[in-house]
C-alpha distance (Angstrom), angle and dihedral (degrees) to the residues before:
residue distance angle dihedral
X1 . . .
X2 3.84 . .
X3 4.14 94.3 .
X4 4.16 91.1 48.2
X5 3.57 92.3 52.7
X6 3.78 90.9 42.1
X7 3.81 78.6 47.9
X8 3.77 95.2 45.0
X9 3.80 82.6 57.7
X10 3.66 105.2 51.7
X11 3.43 89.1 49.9
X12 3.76 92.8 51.8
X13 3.54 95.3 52.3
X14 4.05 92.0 43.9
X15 3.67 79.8 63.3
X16 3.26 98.4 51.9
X17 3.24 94.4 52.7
X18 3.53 101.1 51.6
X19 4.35 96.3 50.8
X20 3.53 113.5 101.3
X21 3.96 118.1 -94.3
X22 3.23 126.7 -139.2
X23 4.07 109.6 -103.4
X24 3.95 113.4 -155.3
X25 3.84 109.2 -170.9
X26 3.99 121.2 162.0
X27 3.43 121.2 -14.5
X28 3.71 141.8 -114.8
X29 3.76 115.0 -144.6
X30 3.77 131.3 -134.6
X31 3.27 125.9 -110.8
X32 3.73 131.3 -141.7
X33 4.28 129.9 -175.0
X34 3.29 110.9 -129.1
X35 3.62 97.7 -176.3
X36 3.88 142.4 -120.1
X37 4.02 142.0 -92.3
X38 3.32 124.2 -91.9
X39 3.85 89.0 -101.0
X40 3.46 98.7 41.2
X41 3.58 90.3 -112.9
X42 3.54 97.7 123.3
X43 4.17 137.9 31.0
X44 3.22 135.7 173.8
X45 3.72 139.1 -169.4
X46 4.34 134.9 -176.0
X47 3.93 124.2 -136.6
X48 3.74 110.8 -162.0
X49 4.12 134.3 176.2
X50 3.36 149.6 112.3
X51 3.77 118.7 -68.6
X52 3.72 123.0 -121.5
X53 3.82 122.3 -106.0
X54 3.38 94.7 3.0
X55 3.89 99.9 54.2
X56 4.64 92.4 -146.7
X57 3.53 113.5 137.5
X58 3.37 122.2 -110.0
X59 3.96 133.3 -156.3
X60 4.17 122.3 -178.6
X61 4.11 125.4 -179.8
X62 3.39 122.5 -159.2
X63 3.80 128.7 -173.3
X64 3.73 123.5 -179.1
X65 3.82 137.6 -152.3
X66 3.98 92.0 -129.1
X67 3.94 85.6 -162.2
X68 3.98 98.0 55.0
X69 3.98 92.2 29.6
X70 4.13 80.0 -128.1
X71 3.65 136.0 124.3
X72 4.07 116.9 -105.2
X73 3.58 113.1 -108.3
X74 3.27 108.4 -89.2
X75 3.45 104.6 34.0
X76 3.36 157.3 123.3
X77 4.18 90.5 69.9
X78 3.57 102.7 -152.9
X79 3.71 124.9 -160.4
X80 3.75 133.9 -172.9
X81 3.68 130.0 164.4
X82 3.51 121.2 -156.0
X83 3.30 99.5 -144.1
X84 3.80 124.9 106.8
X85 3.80 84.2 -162.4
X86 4.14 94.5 48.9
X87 4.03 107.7 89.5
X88 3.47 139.2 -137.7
X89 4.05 90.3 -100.2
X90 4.22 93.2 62.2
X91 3.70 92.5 43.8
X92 3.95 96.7 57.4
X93 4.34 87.7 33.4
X94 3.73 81.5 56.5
X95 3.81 94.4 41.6
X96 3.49 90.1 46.5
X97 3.97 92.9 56.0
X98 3.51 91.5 50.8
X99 3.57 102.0 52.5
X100 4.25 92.0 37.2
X101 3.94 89.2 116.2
X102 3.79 97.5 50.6
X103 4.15 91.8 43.6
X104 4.22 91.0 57.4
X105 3.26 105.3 130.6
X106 3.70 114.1 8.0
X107 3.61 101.4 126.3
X108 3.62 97.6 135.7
X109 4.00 114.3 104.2
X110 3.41 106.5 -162.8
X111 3.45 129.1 -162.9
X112 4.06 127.5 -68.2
X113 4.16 93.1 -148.9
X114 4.20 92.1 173.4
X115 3.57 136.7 -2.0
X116 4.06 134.0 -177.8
X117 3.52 115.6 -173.7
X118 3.80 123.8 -152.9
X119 4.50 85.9 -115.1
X120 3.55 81.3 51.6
X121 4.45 109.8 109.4
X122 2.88 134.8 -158.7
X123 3.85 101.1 25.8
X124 3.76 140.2 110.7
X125 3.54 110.0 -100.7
X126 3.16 95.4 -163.8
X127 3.91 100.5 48.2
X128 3.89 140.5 45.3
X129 3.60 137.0 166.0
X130 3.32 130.5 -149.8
X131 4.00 151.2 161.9
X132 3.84 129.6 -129.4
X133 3.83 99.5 -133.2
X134 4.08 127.3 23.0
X135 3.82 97.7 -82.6
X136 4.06 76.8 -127.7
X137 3.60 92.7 64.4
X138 3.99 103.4 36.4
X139 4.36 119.1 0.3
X140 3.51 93.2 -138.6
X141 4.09 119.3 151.3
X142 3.81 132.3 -74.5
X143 3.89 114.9 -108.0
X144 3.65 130.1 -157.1
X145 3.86 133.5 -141.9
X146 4.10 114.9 -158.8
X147 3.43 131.0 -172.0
X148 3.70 120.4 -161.6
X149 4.39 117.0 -178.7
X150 3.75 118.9 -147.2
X151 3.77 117.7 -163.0
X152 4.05 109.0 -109.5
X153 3.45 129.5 173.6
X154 3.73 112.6 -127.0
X155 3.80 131.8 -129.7
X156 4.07 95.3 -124.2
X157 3.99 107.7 29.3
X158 3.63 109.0 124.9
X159 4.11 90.6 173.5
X160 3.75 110.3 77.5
X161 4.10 74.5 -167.6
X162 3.95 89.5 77.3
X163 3.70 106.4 69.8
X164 3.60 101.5 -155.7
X165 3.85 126.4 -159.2
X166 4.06 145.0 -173.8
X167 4.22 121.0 -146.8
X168 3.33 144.7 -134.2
X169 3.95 121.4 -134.0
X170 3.74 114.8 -155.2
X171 3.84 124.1 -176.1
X172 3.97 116.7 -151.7
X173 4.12 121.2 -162.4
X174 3.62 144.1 123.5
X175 3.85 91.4 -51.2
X176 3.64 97.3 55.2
X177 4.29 127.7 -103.1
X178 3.98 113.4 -38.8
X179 3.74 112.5 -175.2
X180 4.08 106.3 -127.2
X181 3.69 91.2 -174.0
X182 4.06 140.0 12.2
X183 4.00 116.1 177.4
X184 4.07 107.2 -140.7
X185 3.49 90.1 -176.3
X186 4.25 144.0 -4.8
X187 4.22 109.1 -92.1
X188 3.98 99.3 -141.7
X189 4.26 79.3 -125.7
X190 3.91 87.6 75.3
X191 3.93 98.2 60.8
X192 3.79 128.5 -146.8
X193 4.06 91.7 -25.6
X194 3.77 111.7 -160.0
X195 3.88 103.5 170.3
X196 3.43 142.8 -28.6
X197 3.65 141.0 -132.9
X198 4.16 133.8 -165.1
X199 3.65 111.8 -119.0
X200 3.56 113.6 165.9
X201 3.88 135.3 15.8
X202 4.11 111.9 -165.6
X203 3.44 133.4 178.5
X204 3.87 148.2 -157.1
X205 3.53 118.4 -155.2
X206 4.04 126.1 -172.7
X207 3.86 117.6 -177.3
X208 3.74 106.5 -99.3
X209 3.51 95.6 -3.9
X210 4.02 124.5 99.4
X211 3.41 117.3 -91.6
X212 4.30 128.0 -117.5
X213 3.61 114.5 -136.1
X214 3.48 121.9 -161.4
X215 4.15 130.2 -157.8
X216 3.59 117.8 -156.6
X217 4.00 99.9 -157.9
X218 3.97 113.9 -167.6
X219 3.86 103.8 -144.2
X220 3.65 109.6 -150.0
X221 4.42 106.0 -135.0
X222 3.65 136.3 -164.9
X223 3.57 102.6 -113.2
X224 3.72 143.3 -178.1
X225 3.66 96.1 -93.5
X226 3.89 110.0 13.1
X227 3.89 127.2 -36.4
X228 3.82 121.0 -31.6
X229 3.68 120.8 -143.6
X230 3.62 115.8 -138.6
X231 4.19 138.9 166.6
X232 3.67 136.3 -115.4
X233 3.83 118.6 158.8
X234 3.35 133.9 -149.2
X235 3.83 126.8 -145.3
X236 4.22 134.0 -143.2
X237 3.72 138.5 177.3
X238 3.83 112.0 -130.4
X239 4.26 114.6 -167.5
């Protein structure tokens, strides 16, 4: 009895030894809305996680001047606590106090119109279609987010290994294709960028008045680990 149950067990644990793990390497942060001013002038949006290889929490607001496609002076707060310990909560409570003066006032949601996460199969990263209003409610036409990369050397890579690019973000409708965005070069602030991916299209729409659009862009990063997944968003006026 005593050698098949020591049996049993060494078979058990040969098992469990041989079952696929798990592997977590880099991270891709979450993303969270934070809405937009009354106007539409301004929107801002958090992306929060835990940072590779050194496991600290990290929280970092953006808010955008939809009109100049720039960040407000001032911003993006960035948080980090290094603290393995610390979570995710006190890192964006902390972010949040910081930024308090430059997220006055936007209390207007929007609307998410599309969204293609990076756990998302079977999709084109690198396209998505959409409509402004539930054909139910208004029959208006389709439009069409593309993303086109463009090999560019960054600033900081060190590993002629990592080929690194910038994009191109087209927008297709009624009125033909309008490039919303075309990188000339890497800014040293994006990292070692690898690819890129569209996750989220949101909008702000005022009766009568033009509408902002806003392109959440996941930037793919050389991280610690593996890739990191990060945000940048790109902004358009719609009539």
């Amino acid at each position: 009895m005593r050698n098949l149950a020591l049996a049993a067990c060494l078979i058990s644990g040969a098992l469990a030894a041989s079952a696929p793990t798990a592997a977590m390497a880099g991270d891709f942060a979450e993303r969270s809305i934070l809405g937009f001013s009354p106007d539409g002038g301004r929107f801002a949006f958090e992306e929060f996680g835990i940072q590779d290889g050194s496991g600290f929490p990290y929280s970092n607001i953006f808010v955008l001047d939809t009109a100049r496609d720039s960040w407000v002076a001032g911003t993006p707060v960035r948080v980090r606590l290094d603290d393995e310990t610390a979570g995710i909560a006190a890192a964006r409570a902390d972010a949040r106090k910081r930024a308090g003066d430059h997220l006055a006032g936007l209390d207007q949601p929007g609307t998410l119109l599309a969204s293609n996460p990076i756990t998302e199969s079977g999709r084109d990263p690198y396209s998505i279609a959409f409509r402004r209003h539930p054909k139910q409610q208004l029959d208006g036409p389709e439009l069409q987010l593309k993303l086109e990369t463009i090999p560019l050397d960054a600033p900081n890579n060190d590993d002629p290994d990592y080929k690194t690019q910038g994009f191109r973000l087209i927008l297709q409708d009624e009125r033909g294709d309008t490039v919303l965005h075309e990188d000339k070069s890497l800014p040293a602030s994006r990292g070692t960028a690898l690819d890129y991916r569209i996750n989220d299209v949101v909008i702000y729409q005022r009766f009568g008045q033009p509408a902002t659009l806003i392109a959440l862009v996941m930037v793919l990063t050389r991280g610690f680990e593996g890739p990191d997944g990060r945000y940048m968003a790109v902004t358009a006026q719609l009539p």
